[in-house]
C-alpha positions as CSV (number, residue, x, y, z in Angstrom):
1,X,0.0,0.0,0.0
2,X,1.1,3.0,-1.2
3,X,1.5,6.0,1.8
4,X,0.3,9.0,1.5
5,X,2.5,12.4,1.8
6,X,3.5,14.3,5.2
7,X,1.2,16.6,5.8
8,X,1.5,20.2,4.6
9,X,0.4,23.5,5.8
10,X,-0.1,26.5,3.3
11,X,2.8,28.9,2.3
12,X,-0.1,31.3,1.0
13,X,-3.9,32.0,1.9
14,X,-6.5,34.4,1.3
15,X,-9.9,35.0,0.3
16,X,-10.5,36.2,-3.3
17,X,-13.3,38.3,-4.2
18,X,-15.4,36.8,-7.4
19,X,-18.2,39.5,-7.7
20,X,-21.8,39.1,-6.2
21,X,-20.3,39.8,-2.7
22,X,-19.0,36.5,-2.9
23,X,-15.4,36.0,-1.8
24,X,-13.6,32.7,-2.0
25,X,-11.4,30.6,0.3
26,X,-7.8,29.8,-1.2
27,X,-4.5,28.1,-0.6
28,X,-1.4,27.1,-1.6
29,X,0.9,24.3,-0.1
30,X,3.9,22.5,-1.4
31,X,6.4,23.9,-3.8
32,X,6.0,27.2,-4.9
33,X,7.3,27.1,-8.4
34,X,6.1,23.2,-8.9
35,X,3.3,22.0,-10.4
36,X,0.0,23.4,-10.2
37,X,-2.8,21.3,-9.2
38,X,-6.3,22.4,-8.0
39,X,-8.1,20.4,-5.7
40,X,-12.1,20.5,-6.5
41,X,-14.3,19.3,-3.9
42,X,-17.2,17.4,-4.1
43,X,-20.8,18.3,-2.5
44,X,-21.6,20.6,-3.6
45,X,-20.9,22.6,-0.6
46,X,-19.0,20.3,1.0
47,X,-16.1,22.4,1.6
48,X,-12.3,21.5,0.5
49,X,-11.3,18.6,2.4
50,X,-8.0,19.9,3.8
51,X,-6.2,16.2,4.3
52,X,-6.4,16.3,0.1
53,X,-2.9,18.0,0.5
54,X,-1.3,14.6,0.9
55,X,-2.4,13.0,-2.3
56,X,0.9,15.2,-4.0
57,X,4.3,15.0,-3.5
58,X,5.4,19.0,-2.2
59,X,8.6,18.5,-3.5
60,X,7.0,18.6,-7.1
61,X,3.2,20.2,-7.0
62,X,2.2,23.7,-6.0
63,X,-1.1,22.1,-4.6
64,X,-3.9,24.6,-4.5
65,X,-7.4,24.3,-2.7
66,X,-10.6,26.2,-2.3
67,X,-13.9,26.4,-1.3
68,X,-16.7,27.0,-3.5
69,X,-18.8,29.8,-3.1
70,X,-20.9,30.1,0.5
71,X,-19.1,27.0,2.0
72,X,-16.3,26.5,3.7
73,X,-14.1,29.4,4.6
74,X,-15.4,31.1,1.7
75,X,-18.1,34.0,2.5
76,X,-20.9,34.7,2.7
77,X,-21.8,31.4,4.5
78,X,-24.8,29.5,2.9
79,X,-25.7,28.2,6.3
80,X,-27.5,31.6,6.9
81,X,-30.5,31.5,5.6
82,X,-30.2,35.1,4.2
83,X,-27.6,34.6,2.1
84,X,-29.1,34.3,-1.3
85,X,-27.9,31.4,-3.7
86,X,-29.4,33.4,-6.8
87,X,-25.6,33.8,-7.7
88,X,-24.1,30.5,-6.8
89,X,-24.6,28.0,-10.2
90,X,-22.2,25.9,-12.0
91,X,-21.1,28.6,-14.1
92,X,-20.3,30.8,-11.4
93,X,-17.8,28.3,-9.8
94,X,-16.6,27.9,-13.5
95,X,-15.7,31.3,-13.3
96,X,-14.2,31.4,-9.9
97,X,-11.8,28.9,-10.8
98,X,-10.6,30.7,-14.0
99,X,-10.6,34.0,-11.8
100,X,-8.6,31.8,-8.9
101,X,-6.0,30.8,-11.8
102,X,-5.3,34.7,-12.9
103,X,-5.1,35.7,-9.5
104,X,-2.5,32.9,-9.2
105,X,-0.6,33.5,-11.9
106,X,-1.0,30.2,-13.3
107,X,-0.6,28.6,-17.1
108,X,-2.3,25.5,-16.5
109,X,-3.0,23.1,-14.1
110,X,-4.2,20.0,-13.2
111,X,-7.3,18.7,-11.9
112,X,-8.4,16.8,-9.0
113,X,-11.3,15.6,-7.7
114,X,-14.6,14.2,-7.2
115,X,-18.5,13.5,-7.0
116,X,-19.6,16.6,-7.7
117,X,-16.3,17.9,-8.0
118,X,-16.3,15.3,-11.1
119,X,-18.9,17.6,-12.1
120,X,-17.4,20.5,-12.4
121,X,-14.0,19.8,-13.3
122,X,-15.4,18.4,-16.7
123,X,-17.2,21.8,-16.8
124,X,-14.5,23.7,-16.5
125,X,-12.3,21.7,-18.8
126,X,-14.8,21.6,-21.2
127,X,-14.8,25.7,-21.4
128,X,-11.1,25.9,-21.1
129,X,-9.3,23.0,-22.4
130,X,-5.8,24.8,-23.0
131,X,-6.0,25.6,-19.2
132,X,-5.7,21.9,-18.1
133,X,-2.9,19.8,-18.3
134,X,-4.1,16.6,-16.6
135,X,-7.3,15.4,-14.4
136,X,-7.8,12.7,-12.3
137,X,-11.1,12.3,-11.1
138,X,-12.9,9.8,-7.8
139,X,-16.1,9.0,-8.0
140,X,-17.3,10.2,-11.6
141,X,-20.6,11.9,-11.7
142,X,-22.0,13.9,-15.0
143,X,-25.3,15.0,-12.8
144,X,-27.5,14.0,-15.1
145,X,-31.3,14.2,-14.3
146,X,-30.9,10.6,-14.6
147,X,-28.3,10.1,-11.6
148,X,-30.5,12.6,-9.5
149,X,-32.9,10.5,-10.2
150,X,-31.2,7.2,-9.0
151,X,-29.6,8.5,-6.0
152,X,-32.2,10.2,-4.5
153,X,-35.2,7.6,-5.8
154,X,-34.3,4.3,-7.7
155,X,-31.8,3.5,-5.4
156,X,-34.4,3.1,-2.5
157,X,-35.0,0.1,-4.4
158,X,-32.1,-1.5,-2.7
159,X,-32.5,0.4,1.3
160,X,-36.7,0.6,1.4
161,X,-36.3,1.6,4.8
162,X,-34.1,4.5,4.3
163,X,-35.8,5.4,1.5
164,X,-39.3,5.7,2.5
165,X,-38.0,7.7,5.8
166,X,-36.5,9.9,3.5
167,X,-39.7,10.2,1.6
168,X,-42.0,10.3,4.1
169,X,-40.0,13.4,5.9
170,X,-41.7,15.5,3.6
171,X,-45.2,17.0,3.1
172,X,-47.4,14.6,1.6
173,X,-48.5,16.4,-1.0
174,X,-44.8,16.3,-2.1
175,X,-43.8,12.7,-2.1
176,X,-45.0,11.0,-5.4
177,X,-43.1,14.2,-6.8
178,X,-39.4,15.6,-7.1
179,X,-38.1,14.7,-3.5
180,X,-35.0,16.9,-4.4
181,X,-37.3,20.1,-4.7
182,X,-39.5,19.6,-2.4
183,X,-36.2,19.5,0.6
184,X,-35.1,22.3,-1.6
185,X,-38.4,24.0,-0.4
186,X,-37.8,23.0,2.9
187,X,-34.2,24.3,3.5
188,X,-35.6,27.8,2.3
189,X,-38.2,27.9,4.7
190,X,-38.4,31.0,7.3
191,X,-38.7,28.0,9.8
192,X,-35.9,27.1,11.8
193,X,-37.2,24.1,12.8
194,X,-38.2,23.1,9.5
195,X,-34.7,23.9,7.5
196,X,-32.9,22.0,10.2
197,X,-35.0,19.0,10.4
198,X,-35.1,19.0,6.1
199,X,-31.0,18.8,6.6
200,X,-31.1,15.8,9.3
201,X,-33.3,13.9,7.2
202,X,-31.2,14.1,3.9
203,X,-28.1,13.3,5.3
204,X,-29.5,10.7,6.8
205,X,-30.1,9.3,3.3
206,X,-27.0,10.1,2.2
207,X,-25.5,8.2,5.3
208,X,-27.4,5.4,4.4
209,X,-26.6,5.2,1.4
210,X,-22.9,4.7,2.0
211,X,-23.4,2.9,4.9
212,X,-21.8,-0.4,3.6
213,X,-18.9,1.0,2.9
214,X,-17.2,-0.5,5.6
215,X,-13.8,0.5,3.9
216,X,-14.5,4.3,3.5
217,X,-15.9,6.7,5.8
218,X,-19.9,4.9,6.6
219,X,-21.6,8.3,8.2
220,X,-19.7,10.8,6.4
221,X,-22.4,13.5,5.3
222,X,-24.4,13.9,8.9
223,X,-20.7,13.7,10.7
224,X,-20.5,18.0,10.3
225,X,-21.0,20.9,12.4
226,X,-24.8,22.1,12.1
227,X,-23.1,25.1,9.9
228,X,-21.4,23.3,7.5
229,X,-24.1,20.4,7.2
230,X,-26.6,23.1,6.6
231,X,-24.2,24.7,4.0
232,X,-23.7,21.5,2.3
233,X,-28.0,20.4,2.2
234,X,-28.7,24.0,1.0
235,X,-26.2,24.0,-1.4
236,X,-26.8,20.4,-2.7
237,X,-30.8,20.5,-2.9
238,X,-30.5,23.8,-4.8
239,X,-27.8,22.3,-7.7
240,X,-29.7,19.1,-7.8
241,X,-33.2,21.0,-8.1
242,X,-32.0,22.8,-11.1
243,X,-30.1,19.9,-12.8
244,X,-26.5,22.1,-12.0
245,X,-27.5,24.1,-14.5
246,X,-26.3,22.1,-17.5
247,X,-28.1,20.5,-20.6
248,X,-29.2,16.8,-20.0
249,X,-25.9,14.5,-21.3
250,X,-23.6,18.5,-21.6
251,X,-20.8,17.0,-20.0
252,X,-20.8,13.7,-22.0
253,X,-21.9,15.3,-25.4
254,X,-18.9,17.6,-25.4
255,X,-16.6,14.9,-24.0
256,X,-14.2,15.6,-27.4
257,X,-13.4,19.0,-25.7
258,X,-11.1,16.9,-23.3
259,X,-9.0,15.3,-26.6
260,X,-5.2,15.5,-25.8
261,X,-5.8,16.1,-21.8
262,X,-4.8,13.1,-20.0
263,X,-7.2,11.6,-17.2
264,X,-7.6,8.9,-15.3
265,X,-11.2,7.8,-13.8
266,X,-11.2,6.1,-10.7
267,X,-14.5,4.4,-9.7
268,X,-15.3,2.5,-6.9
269,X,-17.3,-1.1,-7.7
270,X,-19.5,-0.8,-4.6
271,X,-20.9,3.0,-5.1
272,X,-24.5,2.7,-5.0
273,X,-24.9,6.1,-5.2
274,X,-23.3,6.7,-8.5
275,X,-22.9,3.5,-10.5
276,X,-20.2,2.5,-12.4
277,X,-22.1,3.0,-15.3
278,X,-21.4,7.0,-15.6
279,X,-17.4,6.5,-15.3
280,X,-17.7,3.9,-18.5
281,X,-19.6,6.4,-20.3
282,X,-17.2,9.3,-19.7
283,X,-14.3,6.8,-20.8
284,X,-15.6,5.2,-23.7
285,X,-16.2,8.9,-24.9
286,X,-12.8,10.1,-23.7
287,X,-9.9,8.1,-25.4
288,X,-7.2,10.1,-23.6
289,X,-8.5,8.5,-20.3
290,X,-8.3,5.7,-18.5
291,X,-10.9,3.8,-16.1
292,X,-9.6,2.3,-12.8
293,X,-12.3,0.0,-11.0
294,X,-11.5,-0.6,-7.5
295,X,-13.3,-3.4,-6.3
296,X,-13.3,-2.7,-2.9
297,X,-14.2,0.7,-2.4
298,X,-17.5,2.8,-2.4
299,X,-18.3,6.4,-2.9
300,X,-15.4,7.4,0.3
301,X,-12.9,5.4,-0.5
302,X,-11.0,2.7,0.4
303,X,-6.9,2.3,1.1
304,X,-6.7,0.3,-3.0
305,X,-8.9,3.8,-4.2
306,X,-5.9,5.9,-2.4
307,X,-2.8,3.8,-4.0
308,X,-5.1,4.5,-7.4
309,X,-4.9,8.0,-6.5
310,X,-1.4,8.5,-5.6
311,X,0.1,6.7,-8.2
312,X,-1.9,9.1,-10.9
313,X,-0.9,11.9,-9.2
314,X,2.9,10.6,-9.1
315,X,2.7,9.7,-12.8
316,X,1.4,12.9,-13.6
317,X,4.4,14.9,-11.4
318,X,6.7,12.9,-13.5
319,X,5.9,15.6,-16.1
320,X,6.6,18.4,-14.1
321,X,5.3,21.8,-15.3
């Protein structure tokens, strides 16, 4: 097993402001002149999972992280129920990265991430191709209507319990409908009460949908502070409820935007969440990638989906700049 590298702290932080009141989070660790790589985490509003320092070697990457807009250390915090997310879609984030690699003064970088950070990494590189150098992508989700659909509905095939509690938290008049608006109503309502309860019960779905994952991290989306859990519900049920913004099959459609960029897909055999099946789409339409299955992990990982990881990210520092 391959181990990961000692942990980092920053050389560089700040909080970058991207228009619409918004600033966002930002760091740098590693070597300053290396290569660039931009963590892109998942959610969304899940907040950039600080540990994901230690997937590069410092000696070769300048490793740089964020937070999307309103989670995180990024401001203004979705958690309050004021803040408006009129101004937080996929291509707002799109633009916050470009605007985070001006500000940084970098050519090109590469990309790293996953679950709904697959999302918008493809988005991104899709836009601006001639910014990326590599990606290496966890978990690979398109969020397609149809994989909205699954996780949050046809899934419950396989955890009835779970499911129907999940269901059955909302008003009745909204459960033969779209669950994923209807806790999007929820989480806006003027009730306290109500918003927090809404966030409970969809992590708890979340929670149980990973559950067997006895490899990974089994209670990973209700195990946050009531701030950042409420963040990451807001955030999630408003993306979700407006299909991220992006035409049904965008990201898969435009795959031959991505020719020449290297990738590798790494997908774990036991996601229920998102199946397989997305990940083999992406790299039957993506010759310049390749498609790990780990047969061991889930959704969070598993110690075979790290050594997958770190030997991608080593291959790729092979390159250098």
């Amino acid at each position: 097993m391959a181990e990961p590298f000692p942990p980092v702290e920053p050389y560089a932080r700040g909080l970058l402001d991207v228009g619409d009141g918004h600033r966002i989070y930002w760091e740098t660790s590693g070597h300053p002149n290396g290569k660039a790589a931009l963590c892109v985490h998942g959610g969304p509003g899940s907040g950039g999972r600080r540990s994901s320092r230690k997937l590069f070697d410092p000696e070769v990457y300048r490793i740089v992280l964020f937070d999307q807009r309103g989670c995180g250390q990024s401001r203004p915090h979705a958690s309050d129920p004021a803040v408006s997310l009129d101004q937080n879609t996929t291509d707002h984030l799109i633009a916050d990265m470009e605007r985070l690699r001006e500000h940084l003064d970098i050519e090109h970088w590469l990309l790293y991430g996953g679950s709904w950070g697959s999302t918008l990494i493809l988005a991104y590189a899709e836009r601006y191709p001639e910014r990326v150098s590599e990606i290496v992508i966890v978990g690979v989700t398109m969020t397609r209507p149809e994989e909205t659909e699954w996780l949050y509905r046809g899934v419950g095939r396989l955890l009835p319990g779970p499911w129907e509690a999940f269901r059955d938290a909302l008003p009745e008049t909204d459960r033969d409908g779209n669950l994923v608006a209807a806790y999007d109503r929820l989480l806006n309502s003027p009730d306290e009460a109500v918003r927090a309860k809404a966030a409970r019960d969809w992590c708890a779905w979340e929670d149980a949908v990973i559950a067997h994952e006895a490899l990974g991290h089994p209670g990973h989306y209700s195990d946050k502070p009531d701030d950042a859990l409420m963040a990451f519900v807001r955030i999630c049920a408003h993306y979700f409820a407006n299909d991220a913004w992006l035409e049904d099959g965008q990201l898969l459609r435009d795959a031959h935007r991505l020719a020449g960029i290297p990738g590798v897909l790494i997908h774990g055999r036991l996601d229920l969440g998102s199946p397989l099946k997305t990940a083999w789409e992406l790299s039957k339409a993506w010759p310049d990638a390749e498609l790990t299955v780990v047969d061991d992990s889930g959704h969070t990982g598993s110690p075979a989906m790290q050594d997958a990881i770190l030997e991608a990210t080593s291959r790729f520092g092979e390159n250098g700049r």
